[in-house]
Every structure is written in structure tokens, then in C-alpha cells.
DRENDO-1510 file (C-alpha; in Angstrom, 1 decimal, always signed):
<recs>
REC; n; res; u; v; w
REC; 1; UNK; -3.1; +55.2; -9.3 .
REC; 2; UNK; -0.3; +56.8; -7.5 .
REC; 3; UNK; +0.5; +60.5; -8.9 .
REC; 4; UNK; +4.3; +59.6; -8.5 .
REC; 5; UNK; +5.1; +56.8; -11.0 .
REC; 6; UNK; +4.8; +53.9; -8.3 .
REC; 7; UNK; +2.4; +51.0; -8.8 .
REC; 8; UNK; -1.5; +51.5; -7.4 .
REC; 9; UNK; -3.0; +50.0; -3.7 .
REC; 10; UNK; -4.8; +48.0; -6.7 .
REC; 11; UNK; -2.0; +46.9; -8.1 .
REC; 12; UNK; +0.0; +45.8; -5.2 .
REC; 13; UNK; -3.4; +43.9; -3.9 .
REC; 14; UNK; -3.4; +42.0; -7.6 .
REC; 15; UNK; +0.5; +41.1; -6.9 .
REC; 16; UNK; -0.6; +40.6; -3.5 .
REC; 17; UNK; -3.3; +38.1; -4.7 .
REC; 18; UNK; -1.3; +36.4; -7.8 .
REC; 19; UNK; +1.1; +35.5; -5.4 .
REC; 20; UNK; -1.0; +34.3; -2.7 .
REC; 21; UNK; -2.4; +31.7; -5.1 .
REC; 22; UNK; +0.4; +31.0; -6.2 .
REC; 23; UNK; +1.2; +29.8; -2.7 .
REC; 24; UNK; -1.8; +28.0; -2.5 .
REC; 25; UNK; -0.7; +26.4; -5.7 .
REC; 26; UNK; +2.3; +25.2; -3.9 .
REC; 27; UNK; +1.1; +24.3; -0.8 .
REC; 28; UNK; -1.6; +22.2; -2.0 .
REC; 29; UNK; +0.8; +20.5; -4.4 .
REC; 30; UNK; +2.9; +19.7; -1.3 .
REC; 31; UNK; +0.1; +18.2; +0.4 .
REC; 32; UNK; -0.3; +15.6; -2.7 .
REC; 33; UNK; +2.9; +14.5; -2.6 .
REC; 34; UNK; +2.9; +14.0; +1.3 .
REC; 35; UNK; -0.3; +12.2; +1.0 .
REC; 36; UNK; +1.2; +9.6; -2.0 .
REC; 37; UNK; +4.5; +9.2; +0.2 .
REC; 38; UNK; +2.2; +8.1; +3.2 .
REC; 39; UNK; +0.0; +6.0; +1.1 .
REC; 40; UNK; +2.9; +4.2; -0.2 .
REC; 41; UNK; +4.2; +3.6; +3.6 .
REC; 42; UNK; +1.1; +2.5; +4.7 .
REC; 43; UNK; +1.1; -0.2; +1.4 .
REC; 44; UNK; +4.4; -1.5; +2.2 .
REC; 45; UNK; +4.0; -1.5; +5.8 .
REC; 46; UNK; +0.8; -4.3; +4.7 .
REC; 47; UNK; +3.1; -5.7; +2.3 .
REC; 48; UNK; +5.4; -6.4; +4.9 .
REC; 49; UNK; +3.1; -7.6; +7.6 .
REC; 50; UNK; +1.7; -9.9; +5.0 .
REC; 51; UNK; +5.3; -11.3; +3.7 .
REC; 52; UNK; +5.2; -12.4; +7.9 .
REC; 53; UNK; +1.6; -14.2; +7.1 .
REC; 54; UNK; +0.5; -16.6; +5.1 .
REC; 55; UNK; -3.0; -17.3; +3.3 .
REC; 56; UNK; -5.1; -20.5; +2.2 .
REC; 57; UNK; -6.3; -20.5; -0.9 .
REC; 58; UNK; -9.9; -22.6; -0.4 .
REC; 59; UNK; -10.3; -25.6; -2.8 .
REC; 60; UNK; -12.2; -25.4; -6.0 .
REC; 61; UNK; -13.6; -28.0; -8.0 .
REC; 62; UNK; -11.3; -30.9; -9.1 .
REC; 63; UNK; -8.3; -29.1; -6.8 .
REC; 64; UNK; -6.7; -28.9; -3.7 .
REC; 65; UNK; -5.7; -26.0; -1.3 .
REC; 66; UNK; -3.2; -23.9; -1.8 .
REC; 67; UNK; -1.2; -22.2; +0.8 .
REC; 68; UNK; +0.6; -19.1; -0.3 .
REC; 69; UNK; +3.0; -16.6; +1.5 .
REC; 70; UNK; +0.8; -13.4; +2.7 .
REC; 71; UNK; +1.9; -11.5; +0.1 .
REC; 72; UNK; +1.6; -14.0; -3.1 .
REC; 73; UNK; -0.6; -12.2; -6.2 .
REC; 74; UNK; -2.0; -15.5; -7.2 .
REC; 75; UNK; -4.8; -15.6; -4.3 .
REC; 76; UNK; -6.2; -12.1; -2.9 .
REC; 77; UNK; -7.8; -13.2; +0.4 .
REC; 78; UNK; -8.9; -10.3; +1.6 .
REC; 79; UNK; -6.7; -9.6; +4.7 .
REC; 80; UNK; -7.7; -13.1; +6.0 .
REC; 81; UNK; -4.3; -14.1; +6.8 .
REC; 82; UNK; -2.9; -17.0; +9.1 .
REC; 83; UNK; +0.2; -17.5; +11.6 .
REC; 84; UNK; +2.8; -19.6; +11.0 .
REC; 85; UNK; +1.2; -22.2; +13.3 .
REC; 86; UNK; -1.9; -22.1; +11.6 .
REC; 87; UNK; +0.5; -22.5; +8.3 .
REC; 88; UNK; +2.2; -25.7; +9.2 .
REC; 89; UNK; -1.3; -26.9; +10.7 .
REC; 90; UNK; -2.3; -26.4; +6.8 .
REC; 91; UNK; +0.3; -28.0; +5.3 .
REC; 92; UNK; +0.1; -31.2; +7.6 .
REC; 93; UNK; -3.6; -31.7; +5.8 .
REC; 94; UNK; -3.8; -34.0; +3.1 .
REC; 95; UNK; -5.8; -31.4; +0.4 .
REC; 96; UNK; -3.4; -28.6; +1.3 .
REC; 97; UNK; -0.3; -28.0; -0.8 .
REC; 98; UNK; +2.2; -24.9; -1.4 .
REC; 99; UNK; +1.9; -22.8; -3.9 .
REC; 100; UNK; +4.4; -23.8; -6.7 .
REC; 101; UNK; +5.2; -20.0; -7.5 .
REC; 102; UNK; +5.7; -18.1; -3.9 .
REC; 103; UNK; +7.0; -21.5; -2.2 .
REC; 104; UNK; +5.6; -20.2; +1.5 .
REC; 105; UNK; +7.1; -23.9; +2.9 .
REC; 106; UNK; +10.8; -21.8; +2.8 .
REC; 107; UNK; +9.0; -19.4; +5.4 .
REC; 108; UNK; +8.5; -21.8; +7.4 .
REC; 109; UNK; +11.1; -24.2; +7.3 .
REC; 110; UNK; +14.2; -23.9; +10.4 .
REC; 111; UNK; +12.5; -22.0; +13.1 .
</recs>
């Protein structure tokens, strides 16, 4: 300890090292929030490449196939999505049908 009131080389190396972590505190903090902002880009980047698909629903038992817009929450077709040609190829078959909740025939009707 310093003979003239002041604070200790062990003291100001404690502040020194309180404050450092609190740095670290902050910066790592920081770095979760930037990673959450550019997972949430990169999801509706996906989400907005899909709402440009669409997706075939394959036909179970006693049913028909459904097409759906690419980013309809009734099928999850695991990133096997269509053009729109391939779309109105779909819908031209006789088992095929749109999806009565995301109506993907509106994506594809007037171009």
C-alpha cells in the first residue's frame, strides 16, 4: 500500500481487472445479440426465398397431393422446393390440388 493515502499497485490492478471483465461482459453480450440479429436475417431471407417457391405435399393413403406455397406450415418438405413451372406442371395433374389454407394458385395466377 502506498505510504501517501492513494490506492495500492494491487488495488489499481483489482480495478484494472473488475473492469476488464466487465468489458468482456459486455462485449460478449454484444456478440449474442449480433449473432440472434443475423440468425433472424438469414430465417427471413429463407422465408422469403420460399414465399417465391412452392412445395408438393406427396399423397398419403385415401388422399391427393397437395401443393402449397414454399413457405405454408402445413407441409415441411425439407428445403425440397419447386419453380413456378414445375408448380403449374403439378397443378395440371389430376391427384394434385392446392392447399385450401395458403392458396399457392394466387402465386401463380397472371404472369
Amino acid at each position: 500500500m502506498s505510504g501517501s493515502g492513494g490506492i495500492s499497485r494491487l488495488e489499481k490492478w483489482r480495478i484494472t481487472r473488475d473492469f476488464l471483465s466487465w468489458q468482456l461482459r459486455q462485449a460478449e453480450q454484444q456478440v449474442r445479440a449480433l449473432e440472434a440479429q443475423e440468425e433472424e436475417q438469414r430465417r427471413r431471407s429463407r422465408r422469403a426465398r420460399a414465399e417465391q417457391l412452392w412445395k408438393i405435399e406427396p399423397q398419403r393413403s385415401g388422399s391427393v397431393m397437395l401443393l402449397h406455397r414454399g413457405g405454408c406450415g402445413l407441409f415441411d418438405s425439407a428445403g425440397a422446393l419447386i419453380d413456378r413451372e414445375a408448380a403449374l406442371t403439378g397443378l395440371r395433374e389430376p391427384d394434385v390440388e392446392p392447399c385450401p389454407v395458403c392458396a399457392p394458385e394466387t402465386g401463380l395466377a397472371g404472369r
